[in-house]
C-alpha positions as CSV (number, residue, x, y, z in Angstrom):
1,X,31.5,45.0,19.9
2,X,32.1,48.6,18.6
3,X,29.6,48.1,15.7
4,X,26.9,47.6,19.0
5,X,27.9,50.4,20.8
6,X,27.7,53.1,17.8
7,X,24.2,51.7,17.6
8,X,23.6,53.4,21.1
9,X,24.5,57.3,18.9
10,X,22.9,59.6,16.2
11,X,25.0,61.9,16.7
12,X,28.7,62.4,16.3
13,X,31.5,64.5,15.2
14,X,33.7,63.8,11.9
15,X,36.7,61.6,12.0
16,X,39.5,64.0,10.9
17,X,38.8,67.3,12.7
18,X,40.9,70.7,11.3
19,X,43.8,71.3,13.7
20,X,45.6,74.4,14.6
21,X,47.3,75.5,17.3
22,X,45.4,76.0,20.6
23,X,45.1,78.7,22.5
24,X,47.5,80.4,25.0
25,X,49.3,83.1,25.8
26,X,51.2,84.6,23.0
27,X,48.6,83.1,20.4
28,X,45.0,84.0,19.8
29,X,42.6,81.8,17.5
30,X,40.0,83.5,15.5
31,X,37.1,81.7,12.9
32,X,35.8,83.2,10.3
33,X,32.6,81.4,9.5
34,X,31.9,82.7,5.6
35,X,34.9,81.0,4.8
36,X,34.9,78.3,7.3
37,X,38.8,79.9,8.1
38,X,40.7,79.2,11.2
39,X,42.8,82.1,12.4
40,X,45.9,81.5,14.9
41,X,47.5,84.4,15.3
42,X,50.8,84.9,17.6
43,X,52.2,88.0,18.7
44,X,49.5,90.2,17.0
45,X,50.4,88.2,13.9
46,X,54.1,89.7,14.0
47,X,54.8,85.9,14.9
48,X,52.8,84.8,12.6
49,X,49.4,84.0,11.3
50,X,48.7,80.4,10.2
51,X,45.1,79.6,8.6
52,X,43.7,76.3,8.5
53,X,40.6,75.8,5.7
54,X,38.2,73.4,4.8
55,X,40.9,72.8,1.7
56,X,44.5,73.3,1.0
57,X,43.6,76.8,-1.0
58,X,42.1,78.4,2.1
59,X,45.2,77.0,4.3
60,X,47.8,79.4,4.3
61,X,50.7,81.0,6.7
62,X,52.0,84.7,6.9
63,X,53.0,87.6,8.8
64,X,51.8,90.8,9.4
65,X,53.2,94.0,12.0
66,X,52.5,94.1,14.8
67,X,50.0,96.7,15.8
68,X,48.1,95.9,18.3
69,X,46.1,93.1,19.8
70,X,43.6,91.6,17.3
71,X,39.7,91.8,17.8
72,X,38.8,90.2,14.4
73,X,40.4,89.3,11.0
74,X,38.9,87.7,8.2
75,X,39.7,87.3,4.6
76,X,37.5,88.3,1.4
77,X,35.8,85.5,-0.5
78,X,38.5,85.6,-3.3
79,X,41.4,85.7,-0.2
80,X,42.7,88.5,-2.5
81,X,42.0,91.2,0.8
82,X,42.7,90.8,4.5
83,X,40.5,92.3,6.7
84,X,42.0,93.4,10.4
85,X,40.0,95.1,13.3
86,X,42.0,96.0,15.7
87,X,40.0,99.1,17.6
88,X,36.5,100.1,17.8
89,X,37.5,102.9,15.3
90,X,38.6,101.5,12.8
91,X,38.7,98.3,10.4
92,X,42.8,97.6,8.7
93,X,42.7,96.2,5.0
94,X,45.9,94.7,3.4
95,X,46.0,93.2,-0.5
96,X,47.4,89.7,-1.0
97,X,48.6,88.9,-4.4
98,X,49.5,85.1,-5.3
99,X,49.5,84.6,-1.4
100,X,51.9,87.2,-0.8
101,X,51.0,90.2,1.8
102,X,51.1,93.5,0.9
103,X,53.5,95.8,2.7
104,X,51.2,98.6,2.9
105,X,47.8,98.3,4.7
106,X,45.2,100.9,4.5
107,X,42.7,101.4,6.6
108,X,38.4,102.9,7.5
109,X,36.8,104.4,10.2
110,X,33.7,104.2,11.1
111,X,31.2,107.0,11.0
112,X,30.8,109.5,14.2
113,X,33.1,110.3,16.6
114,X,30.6,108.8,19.6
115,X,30.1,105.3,17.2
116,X,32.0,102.4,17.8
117,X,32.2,99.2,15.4
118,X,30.8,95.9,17.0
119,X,31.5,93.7,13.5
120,X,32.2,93.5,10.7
121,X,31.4,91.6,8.0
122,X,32.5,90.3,4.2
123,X,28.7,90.7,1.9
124,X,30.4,89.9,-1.4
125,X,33.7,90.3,-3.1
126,X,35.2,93.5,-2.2
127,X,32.1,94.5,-0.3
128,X,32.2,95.0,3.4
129,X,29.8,95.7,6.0
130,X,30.7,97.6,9.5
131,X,27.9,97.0,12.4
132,X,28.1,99.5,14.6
133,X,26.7,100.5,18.0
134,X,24.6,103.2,15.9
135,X,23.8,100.9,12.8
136,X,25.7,99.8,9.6
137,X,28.0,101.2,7.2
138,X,28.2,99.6,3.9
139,X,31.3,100.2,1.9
140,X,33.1,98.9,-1.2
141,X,36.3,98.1,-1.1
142,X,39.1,99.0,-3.9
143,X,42.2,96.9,-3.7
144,X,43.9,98.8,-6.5
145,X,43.9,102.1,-5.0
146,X,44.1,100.9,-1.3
147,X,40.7,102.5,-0.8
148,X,37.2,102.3,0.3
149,X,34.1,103.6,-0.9
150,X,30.7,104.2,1.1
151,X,27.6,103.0,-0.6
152,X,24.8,103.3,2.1
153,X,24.6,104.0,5.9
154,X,21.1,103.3,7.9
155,X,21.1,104.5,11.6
156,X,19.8,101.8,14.0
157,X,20.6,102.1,18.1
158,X,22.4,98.4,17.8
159,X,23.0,95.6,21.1
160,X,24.5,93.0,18.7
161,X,24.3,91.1,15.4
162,X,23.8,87.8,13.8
163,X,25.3,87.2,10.4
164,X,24.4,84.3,8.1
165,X,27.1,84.2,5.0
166,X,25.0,81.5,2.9
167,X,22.1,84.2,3.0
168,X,23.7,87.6,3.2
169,X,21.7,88.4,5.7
170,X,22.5,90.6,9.1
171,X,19.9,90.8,12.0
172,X,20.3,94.2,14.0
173,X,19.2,94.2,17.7
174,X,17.4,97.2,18.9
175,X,15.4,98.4,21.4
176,X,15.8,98.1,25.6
177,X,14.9,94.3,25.6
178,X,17.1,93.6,22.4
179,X,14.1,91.7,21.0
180,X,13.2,94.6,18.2
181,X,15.2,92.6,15.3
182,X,15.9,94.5,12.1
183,X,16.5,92.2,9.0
184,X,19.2,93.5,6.1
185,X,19.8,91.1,3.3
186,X,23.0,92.0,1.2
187,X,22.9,91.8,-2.8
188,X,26.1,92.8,-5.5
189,X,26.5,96.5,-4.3
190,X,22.7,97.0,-2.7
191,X,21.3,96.1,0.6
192,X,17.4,96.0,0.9
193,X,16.0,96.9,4.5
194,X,13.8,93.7,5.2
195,X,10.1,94.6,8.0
196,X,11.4,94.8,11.3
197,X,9.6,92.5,14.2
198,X,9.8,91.4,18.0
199,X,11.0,88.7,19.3
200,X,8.6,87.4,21.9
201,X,10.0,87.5,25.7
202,X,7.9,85.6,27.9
203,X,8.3,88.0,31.2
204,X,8.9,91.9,30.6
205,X,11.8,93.0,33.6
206,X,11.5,96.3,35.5
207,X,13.3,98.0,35.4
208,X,14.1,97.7,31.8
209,X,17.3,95.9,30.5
210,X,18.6,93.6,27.7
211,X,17.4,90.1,28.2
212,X,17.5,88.9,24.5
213,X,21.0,87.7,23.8
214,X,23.3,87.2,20.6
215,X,24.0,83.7,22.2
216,X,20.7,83.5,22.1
217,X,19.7,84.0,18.1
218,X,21.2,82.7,15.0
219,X,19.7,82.0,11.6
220,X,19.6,78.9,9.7
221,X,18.2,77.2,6.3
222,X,15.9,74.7,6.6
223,X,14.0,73.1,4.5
224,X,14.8,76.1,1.3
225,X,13.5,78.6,4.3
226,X,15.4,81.2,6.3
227,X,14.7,81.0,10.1
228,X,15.7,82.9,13.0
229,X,16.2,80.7,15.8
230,X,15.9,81.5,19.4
231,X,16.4,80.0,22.3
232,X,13.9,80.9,24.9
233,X,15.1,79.9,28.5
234,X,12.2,80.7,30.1
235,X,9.0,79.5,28.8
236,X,5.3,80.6,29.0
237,X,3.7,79.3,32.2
238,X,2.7,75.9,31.9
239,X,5.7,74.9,29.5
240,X,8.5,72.8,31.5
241,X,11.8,74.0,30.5
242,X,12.8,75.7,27.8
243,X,12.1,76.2,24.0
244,X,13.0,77.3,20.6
245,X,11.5,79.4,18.5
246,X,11.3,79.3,14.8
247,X,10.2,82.3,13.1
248,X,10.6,82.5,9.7
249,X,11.5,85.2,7.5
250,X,9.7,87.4,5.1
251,X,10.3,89.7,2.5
252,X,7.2,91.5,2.4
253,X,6.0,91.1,5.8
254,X,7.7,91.0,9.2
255,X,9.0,87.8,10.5
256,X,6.3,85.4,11.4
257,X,6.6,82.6,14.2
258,X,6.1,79.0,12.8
259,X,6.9,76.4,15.1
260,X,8.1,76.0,18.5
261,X,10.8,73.0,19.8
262,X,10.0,72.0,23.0
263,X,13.2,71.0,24.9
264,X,11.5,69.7,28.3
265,X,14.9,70.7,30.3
266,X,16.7,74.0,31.4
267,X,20.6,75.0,31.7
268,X,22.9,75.8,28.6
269,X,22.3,74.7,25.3
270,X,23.9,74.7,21.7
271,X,22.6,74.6,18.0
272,X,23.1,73.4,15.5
273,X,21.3,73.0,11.6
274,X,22.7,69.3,10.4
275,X,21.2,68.2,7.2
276,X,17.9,70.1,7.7
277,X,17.3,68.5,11.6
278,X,17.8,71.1,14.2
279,X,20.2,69.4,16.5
280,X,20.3,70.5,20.3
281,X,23.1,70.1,22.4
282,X,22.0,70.3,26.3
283,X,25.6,70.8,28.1
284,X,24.6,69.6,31.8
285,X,23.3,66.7,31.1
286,X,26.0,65.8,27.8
287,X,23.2,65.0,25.7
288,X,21.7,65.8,22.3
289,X,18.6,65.6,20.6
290,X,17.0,66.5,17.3
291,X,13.7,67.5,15.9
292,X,12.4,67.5,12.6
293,X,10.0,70.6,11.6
294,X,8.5,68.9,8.7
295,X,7.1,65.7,10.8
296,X,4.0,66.2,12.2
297,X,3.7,68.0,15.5
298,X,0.5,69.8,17.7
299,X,-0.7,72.8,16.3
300,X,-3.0,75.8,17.6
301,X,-4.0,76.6,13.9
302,X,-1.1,79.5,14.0
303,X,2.2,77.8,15.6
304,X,3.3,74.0,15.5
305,X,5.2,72.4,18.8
306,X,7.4,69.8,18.0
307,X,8.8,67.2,20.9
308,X,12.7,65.7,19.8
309,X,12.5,62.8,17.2
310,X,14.4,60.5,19.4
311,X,14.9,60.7,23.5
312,X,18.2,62.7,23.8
313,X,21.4,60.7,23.8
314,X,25.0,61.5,24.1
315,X,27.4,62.0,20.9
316,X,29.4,58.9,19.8
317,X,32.8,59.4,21.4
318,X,35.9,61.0,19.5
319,X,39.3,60.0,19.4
320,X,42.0,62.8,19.1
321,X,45.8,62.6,18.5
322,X,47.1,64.7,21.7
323,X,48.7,68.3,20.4
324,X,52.1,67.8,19.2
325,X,52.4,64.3,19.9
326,X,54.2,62.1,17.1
327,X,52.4,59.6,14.5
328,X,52.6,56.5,16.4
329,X,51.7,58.3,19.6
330,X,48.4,56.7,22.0
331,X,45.3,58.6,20.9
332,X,42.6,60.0,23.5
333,X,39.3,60.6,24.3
334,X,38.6,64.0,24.1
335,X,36.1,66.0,26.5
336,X,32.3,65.9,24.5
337,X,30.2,68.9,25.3
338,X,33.2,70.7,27.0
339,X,33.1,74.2,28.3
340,X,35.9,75.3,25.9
341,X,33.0,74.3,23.2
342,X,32.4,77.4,20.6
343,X,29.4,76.7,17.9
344,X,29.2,78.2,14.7
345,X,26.6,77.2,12.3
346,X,25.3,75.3,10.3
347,X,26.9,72.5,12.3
348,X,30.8,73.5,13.6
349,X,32.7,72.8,17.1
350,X,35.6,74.7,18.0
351,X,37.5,73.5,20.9
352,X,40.3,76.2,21.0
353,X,42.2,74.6,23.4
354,X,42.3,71.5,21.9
355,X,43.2,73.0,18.9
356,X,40.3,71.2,17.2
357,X,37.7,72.2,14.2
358,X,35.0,69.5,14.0
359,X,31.9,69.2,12.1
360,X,28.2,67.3,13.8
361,X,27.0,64.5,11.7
362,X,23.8,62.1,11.6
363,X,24.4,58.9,11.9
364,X,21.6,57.4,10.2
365,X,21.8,53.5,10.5
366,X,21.2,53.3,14.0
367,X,17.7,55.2,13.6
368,X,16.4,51.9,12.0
369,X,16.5,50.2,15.3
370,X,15.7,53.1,17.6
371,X,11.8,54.1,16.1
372,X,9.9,51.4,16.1
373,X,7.2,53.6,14.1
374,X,8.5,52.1,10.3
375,X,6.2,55.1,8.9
376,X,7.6,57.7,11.5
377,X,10.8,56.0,10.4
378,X,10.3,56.6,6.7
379,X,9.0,59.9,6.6
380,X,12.3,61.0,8.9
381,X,14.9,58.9,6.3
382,X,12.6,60.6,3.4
383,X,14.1,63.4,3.8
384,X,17.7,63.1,4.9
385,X,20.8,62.9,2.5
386,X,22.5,59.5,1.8
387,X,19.7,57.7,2.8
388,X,18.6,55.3,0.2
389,X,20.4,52.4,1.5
390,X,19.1,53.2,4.9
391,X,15.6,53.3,3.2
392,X,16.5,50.0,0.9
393,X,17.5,48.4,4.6
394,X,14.5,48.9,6.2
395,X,12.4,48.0,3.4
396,X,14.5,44.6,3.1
397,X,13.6,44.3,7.2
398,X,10.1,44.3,6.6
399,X,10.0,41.7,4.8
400,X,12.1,39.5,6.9
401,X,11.3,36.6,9.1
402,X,11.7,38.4,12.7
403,X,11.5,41.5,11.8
404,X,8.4,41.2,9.3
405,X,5.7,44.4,9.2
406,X,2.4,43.6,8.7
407,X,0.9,44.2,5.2
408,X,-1.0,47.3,6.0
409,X,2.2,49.3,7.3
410,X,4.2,47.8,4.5
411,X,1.8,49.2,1.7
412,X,1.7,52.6,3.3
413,X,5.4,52.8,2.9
414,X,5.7,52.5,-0.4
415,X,2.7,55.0,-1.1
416,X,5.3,57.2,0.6
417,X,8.4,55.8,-1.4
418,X,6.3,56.0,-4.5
419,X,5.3,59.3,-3.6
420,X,8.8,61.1,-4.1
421,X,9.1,58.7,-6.9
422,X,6.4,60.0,-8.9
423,X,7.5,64.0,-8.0
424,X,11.1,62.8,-9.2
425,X,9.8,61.5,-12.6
426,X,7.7,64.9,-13.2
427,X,10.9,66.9,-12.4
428,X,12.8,64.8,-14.8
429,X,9.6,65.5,-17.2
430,X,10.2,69.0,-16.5
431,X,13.9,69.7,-16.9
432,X,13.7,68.1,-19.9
433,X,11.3,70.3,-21.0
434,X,13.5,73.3,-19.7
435,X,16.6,71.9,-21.5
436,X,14.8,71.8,-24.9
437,X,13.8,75.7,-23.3
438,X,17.4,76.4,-22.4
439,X,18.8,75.9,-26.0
440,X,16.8,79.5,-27.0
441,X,16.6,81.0,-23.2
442,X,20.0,80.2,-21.9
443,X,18.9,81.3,-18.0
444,X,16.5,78.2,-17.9
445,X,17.9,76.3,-14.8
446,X,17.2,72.8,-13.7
447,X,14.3,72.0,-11.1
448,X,16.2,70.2,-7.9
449,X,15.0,66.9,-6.6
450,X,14.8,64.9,-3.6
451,X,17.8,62.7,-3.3
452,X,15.4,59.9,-1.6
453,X,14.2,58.3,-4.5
454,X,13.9,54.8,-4.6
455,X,12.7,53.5,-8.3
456,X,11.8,49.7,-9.5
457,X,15.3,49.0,-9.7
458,X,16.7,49.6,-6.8
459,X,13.2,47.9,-5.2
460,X,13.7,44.8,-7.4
461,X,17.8,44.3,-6.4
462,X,18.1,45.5,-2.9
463,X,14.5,44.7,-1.4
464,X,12.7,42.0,-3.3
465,X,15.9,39.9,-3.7
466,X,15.1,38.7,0.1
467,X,12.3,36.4,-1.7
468,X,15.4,34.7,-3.4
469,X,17.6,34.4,-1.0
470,X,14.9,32.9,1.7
471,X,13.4,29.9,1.7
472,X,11.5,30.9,5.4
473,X,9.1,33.3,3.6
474,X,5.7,32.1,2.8
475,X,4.4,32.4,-1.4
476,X,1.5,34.0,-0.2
477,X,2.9,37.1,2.0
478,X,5.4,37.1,-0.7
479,X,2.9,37.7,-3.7
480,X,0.5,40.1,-1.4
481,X,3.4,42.5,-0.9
482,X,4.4,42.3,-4.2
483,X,0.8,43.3,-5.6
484,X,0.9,45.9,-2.8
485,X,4.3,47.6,-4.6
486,X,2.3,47.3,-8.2
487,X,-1.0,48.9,-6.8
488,X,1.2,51.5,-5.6
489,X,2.8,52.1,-8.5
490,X,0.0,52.4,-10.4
491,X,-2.0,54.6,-7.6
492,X,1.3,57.4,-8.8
493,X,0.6,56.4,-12.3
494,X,4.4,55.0,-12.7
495,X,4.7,52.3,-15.5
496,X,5.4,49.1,-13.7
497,X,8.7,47.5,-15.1
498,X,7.8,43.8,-16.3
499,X,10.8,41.9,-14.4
500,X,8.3,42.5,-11.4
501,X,5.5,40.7,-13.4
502,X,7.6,38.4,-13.8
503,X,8.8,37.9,-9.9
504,X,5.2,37.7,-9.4
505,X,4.4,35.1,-12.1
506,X,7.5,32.8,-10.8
507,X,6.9,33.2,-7.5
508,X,3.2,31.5,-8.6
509,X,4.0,28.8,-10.7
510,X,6.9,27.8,-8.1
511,X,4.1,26.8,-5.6
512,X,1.0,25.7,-8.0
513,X,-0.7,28.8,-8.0
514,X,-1.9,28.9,-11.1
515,X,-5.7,29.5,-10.4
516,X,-4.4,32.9,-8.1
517,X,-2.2,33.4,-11.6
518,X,-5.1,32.9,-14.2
519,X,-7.6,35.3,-12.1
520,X,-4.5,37.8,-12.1
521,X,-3.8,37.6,-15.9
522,X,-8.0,37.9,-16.4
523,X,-8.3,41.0,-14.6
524,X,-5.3,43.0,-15.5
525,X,-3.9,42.7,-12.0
526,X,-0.7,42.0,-14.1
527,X,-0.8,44.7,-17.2
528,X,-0.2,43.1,-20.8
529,X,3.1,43.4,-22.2
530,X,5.2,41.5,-25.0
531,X,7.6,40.1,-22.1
532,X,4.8,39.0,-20.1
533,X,3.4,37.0,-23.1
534,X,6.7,35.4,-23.9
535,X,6.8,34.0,-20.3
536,X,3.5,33.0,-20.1
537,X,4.6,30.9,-23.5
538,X,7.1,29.6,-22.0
539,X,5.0,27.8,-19.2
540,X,2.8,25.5,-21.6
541,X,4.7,22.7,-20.6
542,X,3.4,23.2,-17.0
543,X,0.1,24.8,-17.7
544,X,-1.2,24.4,-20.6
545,X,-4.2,27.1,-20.6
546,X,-1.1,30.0,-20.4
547,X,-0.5,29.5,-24.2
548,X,-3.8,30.8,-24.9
549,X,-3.2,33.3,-22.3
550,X,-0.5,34.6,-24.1
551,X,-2.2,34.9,-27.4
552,X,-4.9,36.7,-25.8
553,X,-2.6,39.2,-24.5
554,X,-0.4,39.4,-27.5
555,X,-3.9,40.4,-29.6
556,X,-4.8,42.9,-26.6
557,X,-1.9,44.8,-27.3
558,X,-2.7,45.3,-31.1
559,X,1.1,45.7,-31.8
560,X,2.3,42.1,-32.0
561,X,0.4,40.9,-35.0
562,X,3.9,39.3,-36.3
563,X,4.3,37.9,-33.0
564,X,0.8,36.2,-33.0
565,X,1.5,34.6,-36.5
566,X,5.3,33.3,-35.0
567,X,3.4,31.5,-32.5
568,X,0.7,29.8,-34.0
569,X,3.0,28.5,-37.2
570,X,5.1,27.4,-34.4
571,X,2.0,25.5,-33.0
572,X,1.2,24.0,-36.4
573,X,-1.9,26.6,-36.6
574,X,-1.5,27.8,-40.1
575,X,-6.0,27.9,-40.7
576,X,-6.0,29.6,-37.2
577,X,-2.8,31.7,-38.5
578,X,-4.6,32.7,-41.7
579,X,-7.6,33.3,-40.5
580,X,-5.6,35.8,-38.1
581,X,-4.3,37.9,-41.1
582,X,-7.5,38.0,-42.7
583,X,-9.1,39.6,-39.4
584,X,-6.7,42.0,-38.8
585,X,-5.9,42.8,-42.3
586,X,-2.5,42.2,-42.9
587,X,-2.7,39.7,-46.2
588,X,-0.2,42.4,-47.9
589,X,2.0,42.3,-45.0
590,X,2.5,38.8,-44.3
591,X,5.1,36.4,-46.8
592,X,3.5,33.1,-47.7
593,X,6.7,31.7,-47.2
594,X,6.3,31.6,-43.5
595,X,3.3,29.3,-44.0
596,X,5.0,27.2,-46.6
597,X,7.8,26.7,-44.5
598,X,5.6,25.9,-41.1
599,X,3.7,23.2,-43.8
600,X,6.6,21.5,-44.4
601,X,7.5,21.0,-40.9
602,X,4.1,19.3,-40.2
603,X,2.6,15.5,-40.7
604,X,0.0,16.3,-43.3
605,X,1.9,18.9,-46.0
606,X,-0.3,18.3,-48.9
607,X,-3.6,19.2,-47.5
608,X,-2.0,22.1,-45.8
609,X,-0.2,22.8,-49.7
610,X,-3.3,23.0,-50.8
611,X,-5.2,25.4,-48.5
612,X,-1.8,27.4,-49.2
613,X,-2.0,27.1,-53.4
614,X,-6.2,28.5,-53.0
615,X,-5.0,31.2,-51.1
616,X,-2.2,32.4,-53.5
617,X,-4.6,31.8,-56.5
618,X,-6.9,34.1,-54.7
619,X,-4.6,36.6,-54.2
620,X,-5.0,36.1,-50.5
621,X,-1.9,35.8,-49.0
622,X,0.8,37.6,-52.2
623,X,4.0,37.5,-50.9
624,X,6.0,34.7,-51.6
């Protein structure tokens, strides 16, 4: 029963969440998202301070005085420097050595007596960036002497900020709308001023005021890219509902929009970026859904429009272990899509009062059953992580009784399989060329792949098996898809592996096909190989033309002269054998002890004696 109803979700949040302790009065919780940090702090931190990390290294407890009620605090990458804001002045540092606080803190203020600090960020190790209501304020900071150093101010009349650690990268908001967006991307001890741009609003208000929110923007990676996201509540005439609005960024050029979600309902919504799939969680109705940029969508030549992947569905349920309740204690439901609900990206929940740090996950496995579309179906799996059993399933379905494709569909999916297989095999080709490189250029890196790839093997073990193991499939859908996987193979230019010749050749002989196999063999449908010959050998007894089959596609090769001779001595051929070494002019490389031997095995061994005596007399065949 619970296996059917997580069919009904694609959508879900992990198993073992982070816990801390929620929220109340005497402690405050904080998240730092470049370290992915969890900050409960009581009393101001004179109580304590207990961070919760992804690992045990970023977990840690302390106390600090008590100076006043805390706006932010974050550690440095190496957790070797706290960082404490507790005014609008000012931004506290303290040094931790071996996890141990410092008893001395020093401290910065930002520039201007009229500017106040709205952020700050960590850009590197010991480098620190202040946002400020009049712009930013980058410093470098210098544990040993309990000091910080100012390495570039720009002046920009700031509303709020979006920061994206992975990147480096800060988006300023300007301007009486808040839609004039000014890019800064953070490098060791620079920061390059990236084209400013505008965010389109879709009505103007007058008077003016600020109608582009922080809650509004945040920037992701998708797909290698950088994007700023924005959620636009109020679409263009015409357009039910909201949107979001991809615009991705530049380095030369200002910010350009790309593609355009089209959520078809209004209210409050959450983002989030979960293994390349923008993910959007609609709060009123409890629902999520997710769109996939690189699918096809409708395009106006400039700007693509995308609809979700899948009709939106609620998150698979999540059990919780009440706060402070013992091991054996009943666990609960907890509240999906709650109000307390804070998102951080790429793909974090943080339900403060709970006392709960989760992260979204696909479910992939019950996609299979959800888009009908096995192409739409393929392209989406394609590109997701961990999906090559997923992938390998659905393959295996197609060629099931009951849930068996149609030939057509089936073929195109594994031009799309083969596809990625054939740009894996030129990256391999590559960073083995870049490795021979590396060994005199030692900044050669390896190209990346795409995780999907699904080679002969796994085809062969995990797909084709299901001809095996069922007797229901007919012979003749069973050898049309496996000619469709060859023709593929060859269309990418991939060597076909001969155990699928073989399936193919099996699968014939099984069910007295051997007129389908003999116009096969004739016109290369199956390629010439050494294996291939051997088992084509090997079916004499039940059809007798594939020995001379097999010689004809041992001599094809032109690397199996030895071969050729094994088997006609074997047959008793030894004129037909000699004549063969005279042809291909091998006398010096062929013993006459072979033929000898072969002789003696036979009915008539003096005649044959003979015929061998001439030819050593002659010098024709030398070797004894």
């Amino acid at each position: 029963m619970e296996a059917e109803e997580n069919e009904n979700f694609y959508v879900q949040l992990n198993s073992s969440p982070i816990r801390f302790e929620p929220i109340n009065t005497l402690i405050n919780v904080f998240f730092d998202d470049s370290n992915r940090q969890v900050f409960a702090v009581r009393s101001g931190g004179a109580a304590g301070v207990v961070v919760k990390g992804p690992d045990d290294k970023t977990s840690l407890s302390f106390r600090m005085e008590d100076r006043g009620s805390v706006i932010s605090i974050k550690f440095s990458y190496d957790m070797k420097v706290l960082a404490v804001q507790r005014s609008q002045k000012s931004v506290e540092f303290v040094n931790f050595t071996n996890g141990n606080i410092d008893t001395m803190e020093y401290s910065q203020t930002c520039k201007g007596k009229s500017t106040r600090i709205i952020g700050f960020n960590w850009t590197n190790i010991n480098e620190v960036v202040f946002i400020t209501d009049h712009g930013i304020e980058f410093y470098q900071v210098v544990p040993e002497k309990r000091s910080l150093k100012s390495l570039k101010t720009f002046s920009v009349s700031a509303n709020w900020f979006v920061w994206l650690p992975e990147s480096a990268v800060l988006l300023l908001s300007a301007g009486p709308y808040g839609n004039s967006i000014h890019p800064f991307h953070f490098r060791a001890g620079m920061v390059y001023k990236l084209p400013k741009f505008e965010i389109d609003i879709p009505v103007i208000p007058k008077p003016a005021k600020l109608c582009l929110l922080e809650r509004d923007v945040f920037m992701a990676n998708i797909y290698g890219q950088l994007y700023i996201v924005v959620v636009r509540h109020q679409a263009k005439a015409g357009a039910p509902g909201a949107e979001v609005v991809l615009y991705l960024l530049q380095k030369e050029s200002p910010a350009r929009k790309t593609d355009v979600l089209r959520l078809d309902m209004s209210g409050r919504f959450a983002l989030h970026i979960v293994d390349n799939l923008v993910v959007v969680h609609h709060q009123a109705s409890k629902t999520s859904m997710i769109f996939d940029i690189k699918l096809d969508g409708e395009s106006d030549g400039y700007v693509t429009y995308h609809h979700p992947v899948l009709s939106p569905l609620p998150m698979k349920p999540s059990i919780i272990r009440p706060v402070d309740a013992p091991l054996g204690a009943e666990l609960v439901e907890c509240e999906l899509y709650s109000q307390s609900w804070i998102v951080f990206q790429p793909n974090v929940v943080i339900d403060a009062k709970l006392g709960c740090l989760w992260y979204v996950q696909l479910k992939l496995e019950p996609l299979v059953t959800m888009i009908p579309d096995k192409c739409k179906l393929i392209d989406l799996l394609l590109l997701r992580r961990d999906c090559k059993m997923v992938i390998l399933t659905v393959c295996k379905q197609m060629l099931t009784p009951g849930t068996q494709t149609n030939l057509s569909t089936i073929a195109r999916i594994f031009d799309k399989l083969n596809k990625v297989y054939r740009q894996f095999l030129d990256i391999e080709s590559q960073n083995q060329q870049m490795e021979t490189f590396s060994s005199r250029e030692p900044t050669a890196t390896r190209v990346q792949h795409n995780p999907a790839v699904i080679d002969q093997s796994d085809m062969y073990t995990h797909v084709f098996s299901v001809f095996v193991d069922n007797k229901d499939i007919k012979h003749k859908f069973m050898v049309a898809v496996l000619i469709e996987y060859i023709r593929s193979l060859n269309q990418f230019q991939i060597p076909v592996q001969h155990y699928l010749y073989e399936l193919v050749i099996n699968t014939l002989v099984q069910h007295n096909c051997f007129y389908q196999l003999h116009q096969f063999l004739q016109y290369h449908v199956l390629s010439d190989s050494k294996p291939i010959a051997c088992l084509l050998l090997s079916l004499e007894s039940v059809y007798p033309p594939a020995h001379q089959l097999a010689l004809d596609m041992l001599k094809r090769l032109s690397t199996a002269n030895e071969e050729i001779i094994e088997v006609l001595l074997s047959k008793q051929q030894l004129l037909t054998a000699i004549r063969f070494v005279r042809s291909v002019g091998a006398v010096d490389q062929v013993s006459a002890r072979k033929f000898l031997e072969a002789a003696l095995v036979g009915q008539d061994k003096t005649a044959v004696y003979e015929i061998i005596q001439d030819l050593h007399q002659e010098n024709t065949v030398i070797n004894m």
